[in-house]
C-alpha positions as CSV (number, residue, x, y, z in Angstrom):
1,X,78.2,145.4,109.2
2,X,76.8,143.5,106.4
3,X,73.5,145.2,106.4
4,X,74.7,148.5,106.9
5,X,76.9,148.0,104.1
6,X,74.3,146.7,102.1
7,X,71.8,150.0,103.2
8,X,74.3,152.4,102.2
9,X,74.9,150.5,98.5
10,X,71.2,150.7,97.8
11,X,71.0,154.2,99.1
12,X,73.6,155.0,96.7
13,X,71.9,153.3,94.2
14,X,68.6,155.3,94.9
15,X,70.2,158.7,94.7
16,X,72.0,157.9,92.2
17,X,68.9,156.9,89.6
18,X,66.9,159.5,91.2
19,X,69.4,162.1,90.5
20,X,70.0,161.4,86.6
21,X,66.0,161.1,86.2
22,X,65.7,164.5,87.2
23,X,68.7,165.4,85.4
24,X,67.0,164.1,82.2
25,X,63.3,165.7,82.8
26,X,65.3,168.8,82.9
27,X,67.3,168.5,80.2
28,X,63.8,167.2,78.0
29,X,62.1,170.1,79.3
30,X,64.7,172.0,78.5
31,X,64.8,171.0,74.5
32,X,60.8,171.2,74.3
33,X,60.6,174.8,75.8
34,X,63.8,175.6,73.4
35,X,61.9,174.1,70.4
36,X,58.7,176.0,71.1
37,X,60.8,179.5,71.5
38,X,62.3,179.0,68.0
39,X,59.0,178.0,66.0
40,X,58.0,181.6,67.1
41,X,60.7,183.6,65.3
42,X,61.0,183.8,61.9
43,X,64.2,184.5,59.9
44,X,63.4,187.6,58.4
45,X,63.3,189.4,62.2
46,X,67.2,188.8,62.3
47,X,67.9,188.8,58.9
48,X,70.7,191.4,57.8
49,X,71.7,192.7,61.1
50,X,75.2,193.3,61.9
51,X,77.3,195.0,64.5
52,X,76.4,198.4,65.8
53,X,72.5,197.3,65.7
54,X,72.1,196.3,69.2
55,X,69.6,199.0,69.9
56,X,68.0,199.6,66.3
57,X,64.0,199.2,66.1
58,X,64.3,195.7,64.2
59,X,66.7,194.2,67.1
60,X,64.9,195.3,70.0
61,X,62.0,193.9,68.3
62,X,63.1,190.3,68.3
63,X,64.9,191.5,72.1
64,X,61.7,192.1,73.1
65,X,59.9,188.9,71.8
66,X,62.5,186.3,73.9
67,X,62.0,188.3,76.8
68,X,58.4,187.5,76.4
69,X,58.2,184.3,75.7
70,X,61.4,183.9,78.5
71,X,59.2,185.4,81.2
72,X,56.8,182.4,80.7
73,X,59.3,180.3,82.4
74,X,61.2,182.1,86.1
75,X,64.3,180.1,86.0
76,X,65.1,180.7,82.5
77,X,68.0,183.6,82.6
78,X,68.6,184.3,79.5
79,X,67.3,184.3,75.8
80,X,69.8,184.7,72.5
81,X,70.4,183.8,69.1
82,X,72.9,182.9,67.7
83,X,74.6,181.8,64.2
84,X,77.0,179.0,63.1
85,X,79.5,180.2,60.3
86,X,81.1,178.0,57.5
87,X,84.1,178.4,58.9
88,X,82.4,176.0,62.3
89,X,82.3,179.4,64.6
90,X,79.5,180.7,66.5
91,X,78.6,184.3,66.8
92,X,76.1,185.9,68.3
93,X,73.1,187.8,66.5
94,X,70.7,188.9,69.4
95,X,70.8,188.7,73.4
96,X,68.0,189.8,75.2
97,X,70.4,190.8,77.8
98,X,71.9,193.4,75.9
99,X,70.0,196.6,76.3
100,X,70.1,196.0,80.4
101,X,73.9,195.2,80.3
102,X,76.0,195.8,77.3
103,X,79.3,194.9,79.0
104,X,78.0,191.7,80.7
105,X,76.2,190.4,77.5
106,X,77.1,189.6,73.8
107,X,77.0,192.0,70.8
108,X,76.4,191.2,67.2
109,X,78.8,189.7,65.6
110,X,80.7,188.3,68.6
111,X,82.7,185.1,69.0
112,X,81.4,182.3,71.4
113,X,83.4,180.3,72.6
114,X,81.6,177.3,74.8
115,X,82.2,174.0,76.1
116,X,78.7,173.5,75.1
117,X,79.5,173.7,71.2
118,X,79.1,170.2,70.6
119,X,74.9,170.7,71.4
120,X,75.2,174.1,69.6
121,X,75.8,172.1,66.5
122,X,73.2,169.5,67.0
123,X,71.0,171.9,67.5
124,X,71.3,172.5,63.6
125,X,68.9,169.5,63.5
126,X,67.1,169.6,66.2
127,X,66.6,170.3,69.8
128,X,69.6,169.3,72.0
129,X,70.8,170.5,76.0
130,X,73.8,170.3,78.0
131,X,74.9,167.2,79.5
132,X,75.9,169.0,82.5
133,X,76.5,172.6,83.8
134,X,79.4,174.3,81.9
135,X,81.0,177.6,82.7
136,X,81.8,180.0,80.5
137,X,82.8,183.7,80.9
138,X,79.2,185.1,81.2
139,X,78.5,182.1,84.4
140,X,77.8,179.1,85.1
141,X,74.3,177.5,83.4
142,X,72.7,174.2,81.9
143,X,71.5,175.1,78.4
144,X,69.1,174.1,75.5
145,X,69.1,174.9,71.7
146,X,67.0,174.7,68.9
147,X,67.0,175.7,65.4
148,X,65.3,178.7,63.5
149,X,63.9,177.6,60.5
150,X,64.6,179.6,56.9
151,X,61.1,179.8,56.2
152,X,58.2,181.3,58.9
153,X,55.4,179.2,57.1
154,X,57.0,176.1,57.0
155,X,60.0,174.9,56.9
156,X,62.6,174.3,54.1
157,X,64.6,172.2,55.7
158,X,67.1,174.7,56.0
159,X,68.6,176.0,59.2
160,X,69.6,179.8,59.2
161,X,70.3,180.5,63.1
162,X,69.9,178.6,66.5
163,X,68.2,179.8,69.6
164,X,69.4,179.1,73.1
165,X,68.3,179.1,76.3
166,X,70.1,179.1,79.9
167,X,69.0,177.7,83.4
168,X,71.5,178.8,86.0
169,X,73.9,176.2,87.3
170,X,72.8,176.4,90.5
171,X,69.1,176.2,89.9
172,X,70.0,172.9,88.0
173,X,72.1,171.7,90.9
174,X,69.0,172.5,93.4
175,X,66.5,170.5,91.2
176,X,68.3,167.2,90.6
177,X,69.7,167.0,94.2
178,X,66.3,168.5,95.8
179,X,64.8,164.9,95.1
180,X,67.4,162.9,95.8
181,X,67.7,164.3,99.7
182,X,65.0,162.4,101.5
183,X,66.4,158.9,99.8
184,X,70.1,159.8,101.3
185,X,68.1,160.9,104.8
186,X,66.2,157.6,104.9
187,X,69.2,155.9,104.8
188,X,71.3,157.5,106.9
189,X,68.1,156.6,109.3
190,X,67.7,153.0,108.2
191,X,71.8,152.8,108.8
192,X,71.3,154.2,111.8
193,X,68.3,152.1,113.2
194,X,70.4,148.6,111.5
195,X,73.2,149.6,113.9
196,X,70.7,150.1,117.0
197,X,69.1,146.5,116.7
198,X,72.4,145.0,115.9
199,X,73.8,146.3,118.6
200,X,71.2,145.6,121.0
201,X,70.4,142.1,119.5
202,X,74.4,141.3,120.5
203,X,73.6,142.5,123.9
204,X,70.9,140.4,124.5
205,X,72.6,137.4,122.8
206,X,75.8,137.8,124.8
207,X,74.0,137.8,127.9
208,X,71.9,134.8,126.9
209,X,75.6,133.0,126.7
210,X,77.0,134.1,129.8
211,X,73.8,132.8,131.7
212,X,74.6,129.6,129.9
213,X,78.0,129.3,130.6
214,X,78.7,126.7,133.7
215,X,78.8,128.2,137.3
216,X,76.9,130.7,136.2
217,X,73.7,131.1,138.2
């Protein structure tokens, strides 16, 4: 029972380590793919729009340029920008999703309200992901953010909007557990074997003591 006990421990272990590994490779690729995305739009492309644009020229411009750059990567869902006001809210300024689904996608100008605002705020620094899947009312996803620089030719120092980025929940789910499968099957095995020989081992050794017992022939 020992060993067993000890198997399943380090199994645990095992998934366990491999599990967050993957969790962090995600959420680093994540941040770098993020951080690319923004250094590829410049302020001025988003600069003075405001509700009722969704389908002008200049936003289906910048529409048109995440879904480019999005398509580079399959199991990135969706592409968006978005702004943090004074007054610590978030609104939206583009989502490429818009033109394909107005009423399952965010308009200018509209309120977010995340369990993921915490990163959206880092993100006014620097490149930052979720900790975990969140849901929210557009899904369930894992996301990454970076920010979009005042200045196209360098920057000022100054953030003027923050991009994001989302991975389906499940995708994320499927990638950090994928791993982490054959470590849980080769203990269930190992378990599985460690109860065989003990069991046969105590076989054999009980029948070595009942030949050795007296008047036993």
């Amino acid at each position: 029972m020992l060993v067993i006990i000890i198997i399943a421990a380090l199994t645990a272990y095992s998934y366990s380590s491999t599990k967050d590994k993957m969790a962090q490779n995600l959420e680093l690729g994540l941040e770098s793919t993020a951080g690319v995305m923004a250094t590829q739009i410049n302020a001025s492309e988003i600069e003075g729009l405001k509700p009722g644009d969704e389908l002008n020229p200049q936003y289906m411009a910048v529409v048109n340029k995440l879904r480019t750059m999005r398509s580079m990567n399959d199991h990135i869902v969706n592409a968006y920008i978005m702004h943090v006001n004074p007054d610590q809210t978030i609104t939206f300024i583009v989502d490429d999703l818009y033109p394909d689904d107005p009423q399952g996608s965010a308009k200018i100008g509209e309120v977010y309200t995340t369990p993921d605002r915490a990163e959206i705020f880092a993100a006014l620094s620097g490149p930052s992901a979720s900790k975990q899947p969140y849901t929210d009312k557009y899904g369930s996803f894992v996301s990454a953010y970076a920010p979009i620089d005042d200045s196209a030719a360098g920057s000022n120092g100054n953030t003027t909007a923050v991009l994001g980025i989302d991975v389906s929940a499940k995708d994320f789910t499927t990638y950090t557990h994928g791993e982490g499968y054959p470590i849980i099957a080769t203990g269930i095995v190992s378990m599985i074997l460690a109860a065989g020989a003990i069991l046969y081992f105590g076989m054999k050794l009980r029948k070595a003591e009942e030949e050795c017992r007296p008047g036993t022939k």
